[in-house]
C-alpha positions as CSV (number, residue, x, y, z in Angstrom):
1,X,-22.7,63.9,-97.7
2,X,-25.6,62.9,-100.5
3,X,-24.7,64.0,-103.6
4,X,-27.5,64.2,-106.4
5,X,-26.8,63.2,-109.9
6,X,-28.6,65.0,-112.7
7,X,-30.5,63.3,-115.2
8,X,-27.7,62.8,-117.2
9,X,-25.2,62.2,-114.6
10,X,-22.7,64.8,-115.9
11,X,-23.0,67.3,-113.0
12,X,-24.2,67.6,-110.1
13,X,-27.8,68.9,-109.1
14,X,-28.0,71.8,-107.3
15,X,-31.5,71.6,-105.4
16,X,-29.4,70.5,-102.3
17,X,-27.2,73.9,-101.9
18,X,-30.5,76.0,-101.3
19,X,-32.9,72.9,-99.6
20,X,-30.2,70.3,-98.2
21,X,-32.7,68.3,-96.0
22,X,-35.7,69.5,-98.0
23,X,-36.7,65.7,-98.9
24,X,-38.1,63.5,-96.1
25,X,-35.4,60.6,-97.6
26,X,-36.2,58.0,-95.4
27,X,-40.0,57.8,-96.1
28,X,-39.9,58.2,-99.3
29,X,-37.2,55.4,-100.1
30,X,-39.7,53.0,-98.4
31,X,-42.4,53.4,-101.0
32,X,-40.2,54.4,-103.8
33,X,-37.2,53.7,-105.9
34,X,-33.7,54.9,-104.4
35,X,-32.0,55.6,-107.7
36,X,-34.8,57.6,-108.6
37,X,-34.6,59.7,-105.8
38,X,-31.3,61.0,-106.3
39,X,-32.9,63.3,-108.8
40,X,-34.8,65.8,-107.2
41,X,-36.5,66.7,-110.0
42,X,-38.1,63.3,-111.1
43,X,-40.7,64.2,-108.5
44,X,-40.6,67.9,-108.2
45,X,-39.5,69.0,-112.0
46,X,-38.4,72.4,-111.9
47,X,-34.7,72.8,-113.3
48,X,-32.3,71.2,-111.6
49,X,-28.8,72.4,-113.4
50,X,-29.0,76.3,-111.8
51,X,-29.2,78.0,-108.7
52,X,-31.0,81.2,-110.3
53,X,-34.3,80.9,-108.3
54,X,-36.5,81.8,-110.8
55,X,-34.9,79.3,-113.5
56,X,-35.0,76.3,-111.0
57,X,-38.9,76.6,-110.0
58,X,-39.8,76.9,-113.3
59,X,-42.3,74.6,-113.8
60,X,-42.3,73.5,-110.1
61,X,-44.5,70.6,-108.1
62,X,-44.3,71.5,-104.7
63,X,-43.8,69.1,-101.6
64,X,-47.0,69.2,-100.9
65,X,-47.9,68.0,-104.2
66,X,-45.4,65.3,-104.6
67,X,-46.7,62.2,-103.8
68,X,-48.0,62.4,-107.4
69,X,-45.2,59.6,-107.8
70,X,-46.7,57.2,-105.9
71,X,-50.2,56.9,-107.7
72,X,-51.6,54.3,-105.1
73,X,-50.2,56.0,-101.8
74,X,-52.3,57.0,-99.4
75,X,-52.0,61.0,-100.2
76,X,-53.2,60.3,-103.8
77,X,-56.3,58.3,-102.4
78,X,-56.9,61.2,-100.0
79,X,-57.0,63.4,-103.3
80,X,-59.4,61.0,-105.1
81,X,-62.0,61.4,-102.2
82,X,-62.1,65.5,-102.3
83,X,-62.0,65.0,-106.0
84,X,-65.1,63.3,-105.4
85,X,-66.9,65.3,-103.1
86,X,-66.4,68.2,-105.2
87,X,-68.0,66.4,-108.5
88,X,-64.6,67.8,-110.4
89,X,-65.7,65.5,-112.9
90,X,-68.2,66.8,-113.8
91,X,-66.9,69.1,-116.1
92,X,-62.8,67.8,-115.9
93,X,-61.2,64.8,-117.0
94,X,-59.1,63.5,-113.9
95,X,-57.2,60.4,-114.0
96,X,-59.0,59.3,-117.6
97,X,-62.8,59.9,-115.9
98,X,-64.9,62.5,-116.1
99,X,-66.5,64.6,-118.8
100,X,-64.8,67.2,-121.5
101,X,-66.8,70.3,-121.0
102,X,-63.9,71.9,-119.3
103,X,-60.1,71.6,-119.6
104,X,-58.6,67.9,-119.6
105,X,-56.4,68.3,-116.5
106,X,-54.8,65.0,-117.2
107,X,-53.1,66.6,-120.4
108,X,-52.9,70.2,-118.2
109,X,-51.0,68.7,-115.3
110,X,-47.8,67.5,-116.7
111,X,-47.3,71.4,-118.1
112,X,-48.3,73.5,-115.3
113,X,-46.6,74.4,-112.4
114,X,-48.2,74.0,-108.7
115,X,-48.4,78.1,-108.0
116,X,-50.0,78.0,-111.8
117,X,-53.0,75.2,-110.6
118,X,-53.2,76.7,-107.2
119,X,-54.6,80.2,-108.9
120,X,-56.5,78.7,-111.2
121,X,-58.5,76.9,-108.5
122,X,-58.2,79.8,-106.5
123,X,-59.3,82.6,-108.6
124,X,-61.3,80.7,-111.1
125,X,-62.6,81.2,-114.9
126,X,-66.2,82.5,-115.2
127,X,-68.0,79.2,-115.7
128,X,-65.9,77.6,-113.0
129,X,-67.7,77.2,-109.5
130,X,-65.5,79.4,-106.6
131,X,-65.1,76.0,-104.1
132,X,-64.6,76.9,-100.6
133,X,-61.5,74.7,-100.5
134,X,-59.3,74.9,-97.3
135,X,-55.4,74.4,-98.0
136,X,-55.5,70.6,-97.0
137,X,-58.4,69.9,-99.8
138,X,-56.8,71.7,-102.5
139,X,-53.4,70.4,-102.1
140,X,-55.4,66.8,-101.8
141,X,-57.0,67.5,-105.1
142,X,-53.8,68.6,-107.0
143,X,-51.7,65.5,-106.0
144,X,-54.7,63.4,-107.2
145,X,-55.0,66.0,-110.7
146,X,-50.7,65.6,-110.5
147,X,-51.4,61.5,-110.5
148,X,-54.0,61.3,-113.6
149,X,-51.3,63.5,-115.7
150,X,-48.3,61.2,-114.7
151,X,-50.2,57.9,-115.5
152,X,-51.9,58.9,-118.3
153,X,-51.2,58.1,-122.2
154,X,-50.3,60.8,-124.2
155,X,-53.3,62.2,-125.3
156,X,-54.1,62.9,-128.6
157,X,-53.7,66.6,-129.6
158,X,-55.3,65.9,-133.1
159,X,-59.0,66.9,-131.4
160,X,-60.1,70.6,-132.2
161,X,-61.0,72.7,-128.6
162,X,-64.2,74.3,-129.2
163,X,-63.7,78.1,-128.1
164,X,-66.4,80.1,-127.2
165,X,-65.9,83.9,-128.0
166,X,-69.2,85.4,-128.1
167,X,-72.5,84.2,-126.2
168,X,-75.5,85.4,-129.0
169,X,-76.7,82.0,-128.6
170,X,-77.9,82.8,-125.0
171,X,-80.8,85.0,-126.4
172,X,-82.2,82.2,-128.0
173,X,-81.9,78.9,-126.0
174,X,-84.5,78.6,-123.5
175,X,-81.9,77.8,-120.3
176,X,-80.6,81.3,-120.5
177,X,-84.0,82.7,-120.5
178,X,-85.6,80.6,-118.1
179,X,-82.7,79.4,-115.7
180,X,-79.7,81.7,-116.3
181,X,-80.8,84.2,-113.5
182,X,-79.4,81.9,-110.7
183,X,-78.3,79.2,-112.8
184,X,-74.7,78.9,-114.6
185,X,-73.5,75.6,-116.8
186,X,-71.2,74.5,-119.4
187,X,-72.7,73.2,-122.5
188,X,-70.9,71.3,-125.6
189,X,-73.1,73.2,-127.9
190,X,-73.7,76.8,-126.7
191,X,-70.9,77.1,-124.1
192,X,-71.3,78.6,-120.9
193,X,-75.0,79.6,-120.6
194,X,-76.1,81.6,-117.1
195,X,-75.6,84.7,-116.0
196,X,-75.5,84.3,-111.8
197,X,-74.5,82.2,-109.1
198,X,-77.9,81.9,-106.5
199,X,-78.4,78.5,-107.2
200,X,-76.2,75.1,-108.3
201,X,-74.0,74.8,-111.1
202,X,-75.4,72.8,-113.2
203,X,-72.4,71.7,-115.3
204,X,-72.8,67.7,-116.5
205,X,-75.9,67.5,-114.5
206,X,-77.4,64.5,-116.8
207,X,-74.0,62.5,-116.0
208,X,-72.7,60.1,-113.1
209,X,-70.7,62.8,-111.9
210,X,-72.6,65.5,-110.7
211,X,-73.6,65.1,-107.0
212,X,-76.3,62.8,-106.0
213,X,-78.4,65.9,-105.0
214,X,-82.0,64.9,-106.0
215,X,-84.4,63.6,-103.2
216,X,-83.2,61.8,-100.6
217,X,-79.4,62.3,-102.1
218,X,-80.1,60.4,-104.9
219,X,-78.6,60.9,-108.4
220,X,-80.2,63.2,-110.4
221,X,-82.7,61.7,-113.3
222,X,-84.2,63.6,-116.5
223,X,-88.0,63.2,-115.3
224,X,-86.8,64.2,-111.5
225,X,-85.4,67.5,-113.2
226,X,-88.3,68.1,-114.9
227,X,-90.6,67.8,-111.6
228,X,-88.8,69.4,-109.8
229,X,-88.6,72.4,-112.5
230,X,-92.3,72.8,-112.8
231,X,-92.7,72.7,-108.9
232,X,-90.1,72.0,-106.6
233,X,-91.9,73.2,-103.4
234,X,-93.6,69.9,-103.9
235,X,-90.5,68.1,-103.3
236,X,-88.7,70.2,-100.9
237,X,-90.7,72.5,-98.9
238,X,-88.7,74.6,-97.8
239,X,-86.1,75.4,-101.0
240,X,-85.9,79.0,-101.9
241,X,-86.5,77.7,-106.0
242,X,-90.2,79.2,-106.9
243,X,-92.3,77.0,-109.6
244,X,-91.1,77.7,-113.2
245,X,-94.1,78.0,-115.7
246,X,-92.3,76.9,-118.6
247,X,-94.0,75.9,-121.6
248,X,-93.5,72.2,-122.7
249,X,-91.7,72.7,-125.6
250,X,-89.1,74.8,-124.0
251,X,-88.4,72.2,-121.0
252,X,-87.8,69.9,-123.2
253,X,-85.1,71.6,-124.9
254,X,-83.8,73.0,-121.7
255,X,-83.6,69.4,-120.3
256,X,-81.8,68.6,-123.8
257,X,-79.3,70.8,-123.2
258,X,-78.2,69.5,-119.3
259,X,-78.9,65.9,-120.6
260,X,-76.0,66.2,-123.3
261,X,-72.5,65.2,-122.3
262,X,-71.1,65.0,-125.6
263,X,-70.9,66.5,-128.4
264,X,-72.8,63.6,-130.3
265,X,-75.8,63.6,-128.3
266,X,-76.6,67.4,-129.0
C-alpha cells in the first residue's frame, strides 16, 4: 500500500482514495525525486487535505500538464517547439523571453489552474489571435507556459499594467485608419488598434519573435514592411493585399507604431 504524506507530514493526503494509480510512479521516479513524489500536489497543486471535489482541484495542473516539473524533459521541449511555431512571444513573456504587450504568463502560470489556461487559449480575449490548436499542441504549450512559471524569479509586482478602457485614440493614429480593416495588433502606446481579422496579426511585428514571414521566410525588416505596404503585388503576386496609397508621413508613423516593442521606444 503507498501512503502519501502531506506537506507537513501530519496526515495523510487524500488524492489516492479517489485516483489510487492515477500517477505513472515508475516513470516518473526515474527522472524525478522519490520523496517529492509522495506529495501529489508538488506537481499537480490542487488541495490535497479534502476529498470535497471542488476544494481539491482548486487550482489544479492536470496530468497532461505535469511534466512542468521536469523543465528539461522531453514534454517541456516538445512545448517550447509549438511555443515557437505559434510566435507566443510575440506578445507573451514565456520562460523570461518574449515581449510585454500581453499578459506575462510566467507570473500567470503559478496562479491559474489548467481548465482556467485551457479557456483562455480556447476562447480568447479580443486582441488575442483564435490559434487552430489541436489538443496535443495546446497541452504542449501549457507544460512549456507551466515550466517558465516554475523556474522563474519572483517577478516584481512594483510595475504599473497599462489598461486600456476606451480606444478614441484609434480615430487618430494612422494604423487604424489605413490597416485596421483586416489588420488587428497590440501596441504599448494606443493598445489594441484594428478592427478585423482578414489578414495577420500584427502584434510585435518589428521584434525577433514574430514569424519569419517576409520573402522567402525571412524575418520581417522596417524597409521590407514599408515595400511591401506601398505594393505588395510586387513581391507576392498572387496575395489578396491591394497597394496602399499612404501618404509618407503617415507610413512612417504607422511603421513607428509596429516597430515599438517597449514602452521607451514610443
Amino acid at each position: 500500500m503507498v501512503v502519501f504524506l502531506c506537506a507537513q507530514g501530519a496526515m495523510a493526503q487524500q488524492c489516492s482514495k479517489c485516483h489510487p494509480a492515477a500517477c505513472p510512479a515508475e516513470p516518473v521516479r526515474q527522472v524525478w525525486n522519490t520523496a517529492v513524489l509522495e506529495e501529489c500536489n508538488t506537481c499537480h497543486r490542487g488541495n490535497p487535505l479534502t476529498t470535497r471535489k471542488n476544494l481539491a482541484h482548486t487550482g489544479m495542473v492536470l496530468p497532461r500538464h505535469s511534466w512542468y516539473v521536469q523543465p528539461a524533459g522531453a514534454a517541456v521541449k516538445a512545448g517550447e517547439k509549438v511555443v515557437k511555431t505559434f510566435a507566443c512571444r510575440r506578445c507573451h513573456v514565456v520562460g523570461e523571453k518574449g515581449n510585454d504587450l500581453a499578459t506575462n504568463l510566467d507570473t500567470v502560470a503559478p496562479e491559474r489552474s489548467s481548465l482556467e489556461l485551457e479557456e483562455a487559449v480556447r476562447e480568447p480575449a479580443v486582441f488575442m489571435p483564435l490559434f487552430p490548436l489541436s489538443d496535443k499542441a495546446l497541452a504542449a504549450i501549457l507544460t512549456r507556459v507551466y515550466a517558465g512559471g516554475h523556474t522563474a524569479p519572483a517577478s516584481d509586482i512594483s510595475k504599473p499594467l497599462v489598461v486600456y478602457f476606451t480606444h478614441a485614440a484609434q480615430e487618430e493614429d494612422p494604423f487604424s485608419r489605413h490597416c485596421g480593416a483586416c489588420h488587428r495588433m497590440l501596441s504599448h502606446k494606443y493598445g489594441g488598434l484594428g478592427s478585423d481579422t482578414i489578414g495577420p496579426n500584427l502584434s510585435g511585428m518589428g521584434t525577433e519573435f514574430y514569424p519569419k514571414t517576409a520573402k522567402d521566410d525571412k524575418a520581417w525588416k522596417r524597409d521590407a514592411l514599408k515595400d511591401w505596404t506601398k505594393n505588395p503585388r510586387k513581391i507576392r503576386p498572387l496575395t489578396t493585399m491591394p497597394p496602399q496609397k499612404i501618404k509618407e508621413e503617415d507610413l512612417r508613423r504607422i511603421l513607428d507604431i509596429v516597430w515599438s516593442p517597449s514602452p521607451e521606444e514610443e
